[in-house]
N, C-alpha and C positions, 0 to 999 in steps of 0.2 A: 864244710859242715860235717861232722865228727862224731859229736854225741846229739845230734838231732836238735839243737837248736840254732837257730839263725841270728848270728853274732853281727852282719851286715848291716850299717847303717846306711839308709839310703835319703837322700837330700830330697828335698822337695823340686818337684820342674817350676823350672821358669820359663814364660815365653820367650820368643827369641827378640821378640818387636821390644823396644826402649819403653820405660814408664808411660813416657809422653809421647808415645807412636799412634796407631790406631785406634788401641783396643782403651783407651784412658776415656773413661765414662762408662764402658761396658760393665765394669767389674769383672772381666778378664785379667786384667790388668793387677800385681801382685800388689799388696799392700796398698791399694788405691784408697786415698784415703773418701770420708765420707761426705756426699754432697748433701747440702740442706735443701729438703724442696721449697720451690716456690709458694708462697704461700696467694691464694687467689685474689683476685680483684675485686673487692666488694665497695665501692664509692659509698654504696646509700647506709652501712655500717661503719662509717670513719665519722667523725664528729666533726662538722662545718668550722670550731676551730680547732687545731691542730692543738697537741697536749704538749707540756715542757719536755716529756722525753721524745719526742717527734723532732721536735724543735732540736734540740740538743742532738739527738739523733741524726737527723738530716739537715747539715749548714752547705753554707755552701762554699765553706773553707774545705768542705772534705775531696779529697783526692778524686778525682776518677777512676772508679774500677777499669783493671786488665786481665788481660788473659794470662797473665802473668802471676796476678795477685793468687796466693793459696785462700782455700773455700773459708767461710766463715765461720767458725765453729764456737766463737763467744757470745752466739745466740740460745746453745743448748741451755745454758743452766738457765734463760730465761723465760722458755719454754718449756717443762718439767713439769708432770702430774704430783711432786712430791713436793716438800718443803721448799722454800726458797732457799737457793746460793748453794742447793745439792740436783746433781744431774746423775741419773741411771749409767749406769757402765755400758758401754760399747765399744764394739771391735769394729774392725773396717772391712773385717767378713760378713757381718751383721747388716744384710742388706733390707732385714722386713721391718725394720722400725718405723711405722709411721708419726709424723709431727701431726699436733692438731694447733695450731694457732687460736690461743684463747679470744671472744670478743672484745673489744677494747672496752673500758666502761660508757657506759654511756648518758650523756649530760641531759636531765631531766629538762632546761630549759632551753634546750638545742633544738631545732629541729630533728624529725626521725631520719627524714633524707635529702640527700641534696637539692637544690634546684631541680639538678638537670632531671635526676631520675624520680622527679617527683611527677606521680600521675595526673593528667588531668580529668577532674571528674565533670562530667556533662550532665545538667539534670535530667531528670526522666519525662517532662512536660516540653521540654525541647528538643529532646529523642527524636520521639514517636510524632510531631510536629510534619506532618507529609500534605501536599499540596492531593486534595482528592481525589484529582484528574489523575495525579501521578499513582496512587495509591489505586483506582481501578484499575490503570491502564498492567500494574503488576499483578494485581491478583487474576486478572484476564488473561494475563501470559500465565501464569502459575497452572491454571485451572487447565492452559490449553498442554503445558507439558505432561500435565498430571494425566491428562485425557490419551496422549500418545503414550503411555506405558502402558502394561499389562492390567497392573490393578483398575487403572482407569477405564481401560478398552470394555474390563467386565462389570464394572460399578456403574459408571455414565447411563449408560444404555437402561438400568434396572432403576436408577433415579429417574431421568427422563420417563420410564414409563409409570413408574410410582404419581409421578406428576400430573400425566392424561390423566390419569384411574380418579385421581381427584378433583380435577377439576372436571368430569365427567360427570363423577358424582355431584359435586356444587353446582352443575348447571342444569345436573334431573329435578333436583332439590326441588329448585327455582321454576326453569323452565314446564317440566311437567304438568306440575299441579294447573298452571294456567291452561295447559293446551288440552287435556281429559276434562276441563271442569263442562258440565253437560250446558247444554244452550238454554237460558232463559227458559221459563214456562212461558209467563206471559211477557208483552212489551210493552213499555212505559214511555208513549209518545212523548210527551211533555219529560224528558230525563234534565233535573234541575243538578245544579250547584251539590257536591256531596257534603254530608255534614257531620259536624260528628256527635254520635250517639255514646250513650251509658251502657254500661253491663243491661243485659234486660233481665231485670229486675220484676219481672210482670205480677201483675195482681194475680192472686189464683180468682180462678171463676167461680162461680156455682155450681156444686158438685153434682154430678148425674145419679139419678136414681138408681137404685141397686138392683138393675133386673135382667134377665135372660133372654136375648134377642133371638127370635124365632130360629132366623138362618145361619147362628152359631149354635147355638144349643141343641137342635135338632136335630134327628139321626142321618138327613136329606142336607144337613152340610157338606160344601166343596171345601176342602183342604188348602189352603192359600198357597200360593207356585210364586216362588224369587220375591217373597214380602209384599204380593198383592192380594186383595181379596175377590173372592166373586162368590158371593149369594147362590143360593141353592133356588133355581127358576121355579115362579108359580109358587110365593108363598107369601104373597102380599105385599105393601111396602113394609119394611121392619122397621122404620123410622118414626112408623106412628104409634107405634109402645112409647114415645118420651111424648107423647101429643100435652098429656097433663104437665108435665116440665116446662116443656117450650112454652104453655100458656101463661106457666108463672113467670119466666123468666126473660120471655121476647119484650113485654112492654117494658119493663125497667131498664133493659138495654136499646129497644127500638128496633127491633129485628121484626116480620114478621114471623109467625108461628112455624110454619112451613118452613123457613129457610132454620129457624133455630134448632128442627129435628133434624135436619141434614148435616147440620155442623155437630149436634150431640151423638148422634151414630156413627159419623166417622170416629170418634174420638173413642166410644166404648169398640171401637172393632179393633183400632189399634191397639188399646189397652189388652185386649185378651190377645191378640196374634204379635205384636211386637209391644210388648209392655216396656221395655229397655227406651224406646223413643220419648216416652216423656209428653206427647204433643197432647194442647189443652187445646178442648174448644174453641176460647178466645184468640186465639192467631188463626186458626181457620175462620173464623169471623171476618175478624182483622183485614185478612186477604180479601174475604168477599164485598167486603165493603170499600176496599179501595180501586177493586177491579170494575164493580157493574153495580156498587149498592147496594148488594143481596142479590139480584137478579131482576134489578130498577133499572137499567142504562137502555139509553136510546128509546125507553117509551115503556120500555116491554113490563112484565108483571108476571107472577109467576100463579101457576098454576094447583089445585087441592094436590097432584100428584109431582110435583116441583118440578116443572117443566115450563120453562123461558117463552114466553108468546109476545110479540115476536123473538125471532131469535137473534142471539145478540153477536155483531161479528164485526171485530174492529175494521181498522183502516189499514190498506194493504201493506207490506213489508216490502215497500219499492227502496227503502234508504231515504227517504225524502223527509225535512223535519224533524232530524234529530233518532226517526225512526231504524230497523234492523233491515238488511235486503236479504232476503230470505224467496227466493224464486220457488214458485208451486213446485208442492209435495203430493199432495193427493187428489191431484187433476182436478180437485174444484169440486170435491165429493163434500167435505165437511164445510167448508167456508166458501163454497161457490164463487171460488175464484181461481181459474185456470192460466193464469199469471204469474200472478204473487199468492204467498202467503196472509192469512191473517188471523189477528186470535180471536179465541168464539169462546160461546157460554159465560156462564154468570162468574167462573172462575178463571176464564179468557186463556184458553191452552192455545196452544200453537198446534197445527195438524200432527207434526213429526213427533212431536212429545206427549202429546195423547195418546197414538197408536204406540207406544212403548208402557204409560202406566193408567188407559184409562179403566174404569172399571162400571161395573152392575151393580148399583145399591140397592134400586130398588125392585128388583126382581122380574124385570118387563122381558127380560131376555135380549136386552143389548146394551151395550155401551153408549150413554146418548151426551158430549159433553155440555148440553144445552139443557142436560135435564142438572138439577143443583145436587140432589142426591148420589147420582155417578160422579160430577166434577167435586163433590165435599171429599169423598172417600177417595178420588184419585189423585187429589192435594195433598192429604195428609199418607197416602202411600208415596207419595214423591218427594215430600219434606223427609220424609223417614231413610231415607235411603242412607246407604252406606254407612248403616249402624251408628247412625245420629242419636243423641242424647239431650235432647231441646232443652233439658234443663239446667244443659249447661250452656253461658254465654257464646261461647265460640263457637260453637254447633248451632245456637239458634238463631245466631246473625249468618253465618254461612248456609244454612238452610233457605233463611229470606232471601238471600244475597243470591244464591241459586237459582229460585221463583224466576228474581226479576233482580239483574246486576245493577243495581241503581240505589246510589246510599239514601238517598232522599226517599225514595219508595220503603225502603226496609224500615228507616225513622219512622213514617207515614204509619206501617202497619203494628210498628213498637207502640208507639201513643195509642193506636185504636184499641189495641187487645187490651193494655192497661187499664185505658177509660173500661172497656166490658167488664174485665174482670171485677173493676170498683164498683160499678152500677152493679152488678150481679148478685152483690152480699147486701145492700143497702135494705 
């Protein structure tokens, strides 16, 4: 090198290994010529019959390939993105050419795939077709794997106690209201066949005069304590302010006089101290007359001051005939019976239910439930309770149903008040 340029021709290397030595497939290998790839297996894309150039193509006059035979290369121009019977130029250094084998066409009344690789389809009704025993017995297991992970450990526990909490609640619902409901007033020996009754539908009664009862209106009224009343002592009976009413209205229904002012002043006491109850004369009627006939039972007769002579006092609460066993309450103070229980007065309380609602109508200074006037006003404080609305159906059957749990008795005192109320307008 002379004048700075390099006149040297230098040959290219060649391996030292023969064409056909090692390195022939690698493309180490000098002037190796170009292999065609395989092209894939696709069965269910070949056409169930073989095409004429298939046929032509593969006989079986054709030779056996060898390891000997040179690669094939009169596939290119058949294979070619360009015109037909023209092939892209390549060298045998040109390693990144890929072939794409076109789809063959495919015969519209051919099947799409073969036999073999044809799928089987299973309907959906013979799926899901599981014997139930088998079909618990997995979701039982399922439930118990799911129960031994995490998720399960903290969910399980919050569902099972979601579970109590409701049926908790479904069985206060239920259970409850049965075991608070209060014990009968009175008891109805003879407890018949239950029946079934109508909405009550009651007649309204004859309406009460429009006037101001002493021991409400007075300055010398007691304030009623938990929805009971009690009269302001020493001021007369107040019952005989309706005396002109009850005269009109006791024979057209068949009450005496006396018992008719005792049913009409309970009724105007509740009117001004629980107006919201709704309660009409005629079912405190109703009541008296299915319990003792006004304060008629066992002989007795009632008195100018409504007081039961004799007095009137059922048949003991031994359990016997149908009867309630109800063991003495008040040593045999009110019903002179230091045994058993039994109900008394014209409106037949039971000892234990008296001393919780009975009351002073008529002004005498005690509680008497033998007198009609205490036992009127101490009915309809006890019908009233727990914010009853008697003039609605369901309230005024569970009000009677209360009294006395005996469907035939509440029917009993439905017909009566109706009959009063119709006779009372007549």
């Amino acid at each position: 090198m002379v004048d700075g340029e390099d006149r040297t021709t230098l040959r290219p290397l060649r391996p030292a290994a023969p064409p056909d030595g090692p390195f022939v497939g690698s493309g180490a290998a000098p002037d190796e010529p170009f292999a065609s790839v395989p092209r894939p297996r696709r069965p269910w894309l070949r056409s169930a019959t073989p095409s004429a150039d298939d046929t032509a193509a593969h006989t079986d006059d054709d030779p056996p390939h060898t390891d000997d035979d040179p690669p094939h290369t009169d596939d290119t121009a058949a294979h070619t993105d360009g015109p037909a019977g023209t092939a892209p130029p390549r060298t045998g250094d040109d390693l990144t050419v890929t072939r794409v084998d076109p789809l063959p066409p495919v015969d519209p009344a051919a099947p799409d795939r073969s036999a073999a690789a044809r799928r089987r389809r299973v309907p959906f009704a013979h799926a899901v077709r599981i014997p139930p025993g088998r079909l618990a017995a997995g979701a039982t297991r399922a439930v118990r794997d799911w129960s031994r992970r995490p998720s399960g450990r903290l969910t399980l526990p919050g569902v099972f106690l979601l579970f109590l909490v409701a049926a908790t609640a479904a069985a206060g619902a239920l259970l409850v209201p049965a075991a608070v409901r209060s014990r009968p007033v009175a008891v109805d020996a003879s407890a018949g066949a239950p029946t079934t009754a109508a909405d009550p539908t009651l007649a309204a009664g004859a309406p009460l005069p429009a006037t101001t009862l002493p021991p409400l209106g007075g300055p010398t009224a007691v304030a009623p304590t938990g929805g009971t009343v009690v009269p302001a002592p020493g001021t007369g009976r107040p019952a005989d302010a309706l005396a002109a009413w009850a005269a009109q209205i006791g024979p057209k229904v068949g009450i005496a006089p006396v018992a008719m002012q005792a049913y009409g002043y309970a009724e105007l006491v509740l009117a001004q101290t629980n107006r919201s109850c709704g309660l009409s004369w005629t079912t405190l009627a109703a009541i008296g007359h299915v319990e003792s006939a006004h304060g008629q039972a066992n002989g007795a007769r009632l008195g100018t001051d409504g007081r039961a002579a004799p007095e009137i006092i059922g048949l003991p609460l031994d359990g016997r005939d149908n009867r309630m066993l109800i063991r003495d309450t008040d040593r045999g103070v009110l019903d002179r019976d230091p045994t058993y229980d039994r109900a008394i007065g014209p409106m037949q309380f039971i000892p234990t239910t008296w001393q919780e609602v009975g009351a002073d109508a008529d002004n005498d200074g005690r509680k008497d439930p033998h007198d009609i006037d205490d036992a009127a006003l101490a009915a309809a404080n006890y019908l009233c309770k727990g914010s009853r609305n008697l003039t609605i159906a369901g309230d005024w059957w569970n009000a009677i149903l209360s009294y006395n749990d005996v469907r035939a008795y509440a029917q009993d005192v439905f017909d009566r008040a109706n009959q009063y109320g119709q006779a009372s307008r007549t």
